[in-house]
N, C-alpha and C positions, 0 to 999 in steps of 0.2 A: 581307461578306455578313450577317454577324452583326448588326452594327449598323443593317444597310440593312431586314433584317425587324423589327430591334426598334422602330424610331424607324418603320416604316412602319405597325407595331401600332398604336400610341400613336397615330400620327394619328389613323386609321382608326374607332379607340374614340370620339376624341375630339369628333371631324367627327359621326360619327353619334350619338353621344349628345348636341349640341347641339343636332341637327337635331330629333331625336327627343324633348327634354324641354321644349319648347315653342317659342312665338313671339320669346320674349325670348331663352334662347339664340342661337337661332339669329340674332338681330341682330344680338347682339356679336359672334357668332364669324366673321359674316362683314365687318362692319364692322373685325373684325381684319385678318381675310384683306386686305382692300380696301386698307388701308392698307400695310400691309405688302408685297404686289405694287404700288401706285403707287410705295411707295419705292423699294421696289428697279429701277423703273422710270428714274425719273430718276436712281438712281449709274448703272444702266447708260450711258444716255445723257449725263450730263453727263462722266464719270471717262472715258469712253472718247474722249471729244472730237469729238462728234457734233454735239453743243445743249451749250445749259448750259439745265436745267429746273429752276425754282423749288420743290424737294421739298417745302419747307411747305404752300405754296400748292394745291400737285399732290394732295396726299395727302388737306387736309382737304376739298377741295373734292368729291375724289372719294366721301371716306366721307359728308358731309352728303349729295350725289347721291343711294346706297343710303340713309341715312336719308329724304331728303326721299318716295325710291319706297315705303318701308316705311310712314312715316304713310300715306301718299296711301290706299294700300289697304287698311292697316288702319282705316282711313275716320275718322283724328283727328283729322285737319287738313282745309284745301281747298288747290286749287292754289297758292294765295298761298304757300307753304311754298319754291317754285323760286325764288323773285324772290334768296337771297341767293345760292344757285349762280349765275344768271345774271349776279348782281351781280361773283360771281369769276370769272369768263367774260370780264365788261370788262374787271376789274381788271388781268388778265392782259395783254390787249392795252394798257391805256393804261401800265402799267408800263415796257415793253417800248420807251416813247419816252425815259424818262428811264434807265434803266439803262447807256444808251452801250456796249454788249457789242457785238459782232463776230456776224456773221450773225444779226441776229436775226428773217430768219421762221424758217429755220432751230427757232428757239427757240419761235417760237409754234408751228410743225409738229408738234414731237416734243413739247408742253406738251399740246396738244389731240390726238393722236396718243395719249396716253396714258391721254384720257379715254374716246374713242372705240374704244379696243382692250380697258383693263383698268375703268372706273368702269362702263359705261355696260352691260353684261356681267351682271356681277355684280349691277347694282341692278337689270336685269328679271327677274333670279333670284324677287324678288318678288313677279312675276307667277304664278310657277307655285306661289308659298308658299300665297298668301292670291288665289285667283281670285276669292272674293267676299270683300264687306268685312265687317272682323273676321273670318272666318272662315280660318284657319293649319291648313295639311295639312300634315305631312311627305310625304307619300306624292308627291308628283312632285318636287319635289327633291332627296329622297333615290332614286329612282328614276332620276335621269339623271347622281347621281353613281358608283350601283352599274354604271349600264351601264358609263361612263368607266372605273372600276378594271376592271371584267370586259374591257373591249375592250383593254382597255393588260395585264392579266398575258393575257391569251387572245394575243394578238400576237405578247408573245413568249415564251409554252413554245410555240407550230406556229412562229413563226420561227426558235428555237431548235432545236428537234428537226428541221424540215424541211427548211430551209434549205441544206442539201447538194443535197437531191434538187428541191427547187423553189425555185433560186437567184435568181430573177428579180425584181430591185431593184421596189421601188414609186416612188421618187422618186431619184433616184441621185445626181441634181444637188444635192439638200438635204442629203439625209439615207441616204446610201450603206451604213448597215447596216440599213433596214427594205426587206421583204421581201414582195412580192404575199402569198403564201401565211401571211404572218404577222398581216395584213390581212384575212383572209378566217377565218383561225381567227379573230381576235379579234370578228369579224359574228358568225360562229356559233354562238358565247359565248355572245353579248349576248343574238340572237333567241332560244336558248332560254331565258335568264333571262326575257326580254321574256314567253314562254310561261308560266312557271311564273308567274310575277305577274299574268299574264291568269287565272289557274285559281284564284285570290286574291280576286281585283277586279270587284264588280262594276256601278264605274263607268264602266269604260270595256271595248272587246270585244278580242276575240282579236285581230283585224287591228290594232285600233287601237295597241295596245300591241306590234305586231312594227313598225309604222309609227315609232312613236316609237324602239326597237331601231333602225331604221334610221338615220332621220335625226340620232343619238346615234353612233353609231361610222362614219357619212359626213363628219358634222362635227368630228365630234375630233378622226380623222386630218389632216386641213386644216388644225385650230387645232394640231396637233402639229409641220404641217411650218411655220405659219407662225413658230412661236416657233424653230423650226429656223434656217429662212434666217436671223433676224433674230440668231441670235447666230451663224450662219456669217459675216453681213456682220462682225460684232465680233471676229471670232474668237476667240470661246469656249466651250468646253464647258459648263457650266453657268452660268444668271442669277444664281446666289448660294448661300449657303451654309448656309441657311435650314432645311432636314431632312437630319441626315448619314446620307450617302448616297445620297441623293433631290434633291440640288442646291435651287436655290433657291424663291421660294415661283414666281415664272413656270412654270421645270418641273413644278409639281405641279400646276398649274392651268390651264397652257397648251390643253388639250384642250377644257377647259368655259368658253374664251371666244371662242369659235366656236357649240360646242355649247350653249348657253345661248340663244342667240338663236333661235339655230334650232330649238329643241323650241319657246320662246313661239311662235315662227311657230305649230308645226306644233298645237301644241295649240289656239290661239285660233281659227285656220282650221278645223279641223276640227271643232269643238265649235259653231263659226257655220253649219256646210253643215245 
C-alpha cells in the first residue's frame, strides 16, 4: 500500500505539472505515454501468442500520429505532415507479404488494433489542448484527467465501504469485483468536481461542465471494462509493470481511451450547437 500511494504521488505530480507547465511538456509527456502504452501493447500481444506486432514500427508510427495531431493544431505545419504515417500504414501491410509469419491478418488486426484503441486516443487529446491554433489550455485536459482519477478512487472507497450492503456486480462477466454502487459513487464524485470547476470557469456553464462529468465517468467505465476483457481473454491481471503497484502503463490509462474521444465528441458538438 505504501508503495502503491507513493509511486501514485509521483505520477500524479508529474502528470499535472507537465500538463500545467506548458505546450511542450505536455508533448513529451505524452509522447512518452504513447510510446510506452503501444509498447507494451505489442509484448502483450505478440509474448502471449495472439499476433506477432512489429513494436518498432507500432510504437513510432504511433507517437509521430500525436506528434503529426500536435503540429497540425498548433498551426506549424499543414496536413502534408500525415503522408509519412500513412506511409507506415502501407509499410505495414506490404511488409506482412515478405515476412512469411503464420496468420498474418491476424497480425495486421492486432497492428492496426493498436492504433485504433491506444495512438489514435491520445493524439485527439490534442483536440481538447489546443482548440484554436497555437493557442495551449491546460484547463480541459487536465479536467478530464481529474475526473478519471476522481471517478476511479470515488469507485472504490463506496465499492469498498458499500459493497456488503449494495453488492450488486456492475459487469460480473468482466470484471466480478466492480460494483453498481461503486459506479455511482464514483458519478457522484465527478459531478461535484464537475460543480466546483463550473464555479471557476467562466467559459463554459453549470450544465455544461456536469455534461462533460458525465460523459467522463460513462466512458471510463467502458474503457475500464474494455481493457478488463482484454486481459481476461490473456489471462492476466495486470498489462505490465510499469508503476509499482498500479500495474502497467494500459492500467493507468485504460479509462482515458474511451474517455478521450468521447469528451472531443462532446465538446466540439456542443460548442457548434
Amino acid at each position: 500500500m505504501v508503495k502503491r500511494i507513493l509511486s501514485g504521488t509521483i505520477y500524479v505530480l508529474v502528470f499535472v505539472g507537465c500538463i500545467l507547465f506548458g505546450a511542450s511538456s505536455y508533448c513529451v509527456l505524452f509522447a512518452i505515454v504513447m510510446a510506452l502504452a503501444l509498447n507494451e501493447w505489442s509484448e502483450l500481444i505478440t509474448d502471449n501468442g495472439l499476433a506477432t506486432v512489429n513494436e518498432l514500427i507500432t510504437t513510432i508510427s504511433g507517437v509521430y500520429l500525436f506528434l503529426a495531431f500536435f503540429c497540425i493544431c498548433i498551426g506549424s505545419v499543414g496536413h502534408v505532415i500525415f503522408l509519412p504515417y500513412l506511409l507506415s500504414m502501407l509499410f505495414i501491410f506490404v511488409s506482412e507479404l515478405y515476412q512469411k509469419r503464420q496468420h498474418p491478418i491476424a497480425n495486421l488486426a492486432y497492428t492496426f488494433a493498436g492504433q485504433i484503441y491506444i495512438a489514435l486516443p491520445f493524439s485527439l487529446l490534442n483536440l481538447l489542448a489546443i482548440r484554436e491554433p497555437g493557442n495551449y489550455s491546460a484547463k480541459l485536459p487536465l479536467a478530464v484527467f481529474i475526473f478519471l482519477w476522481l471517478n476511479d478512487s470515488g469507485a472504490y472507497c463506496f465499492g469498498s465501504i458499500l459493497k456488503k450492503k449494495f453488492p450488486y456486480k456492475l459487469f460480473e462477466r468482466i470484471s466480478p469485483h466492480k460494483t453498481w454502487i461503486g459506479s455511482i459513487g464514483g458519478t457522484i464524485v465527478v459531478l461535484l468536481t464537475a460543480i466546483v470547476f463550473s464555479t471557476f470557469d467562466t467559459d463554459f456553464t453549470f450544465w455544461w461542465w456536469l455534461g462533460l462529468g458525465l460523459v467522463v465517468t460513462i466512458f471510463a467505465t467502458w474503457g475500464d471494462l474494455v481493457e478488463s476483457m482484454i486481459k481476461r481473454e490473456l489471462g492476466l491481471k495486470d498489462s505490465g509493470k510499469f508503476l509499482p503497484g498500479h500495474g502497467g502503463v494500459l492500467d493507468r490509462f485504460d479509462s482515458a481511451l474511451l474517455a478521450i474521444p468521447a469528451s472531443v465528441i462532446y465538446v466540439y458538438s456542443t460548442l457548434a450547437l
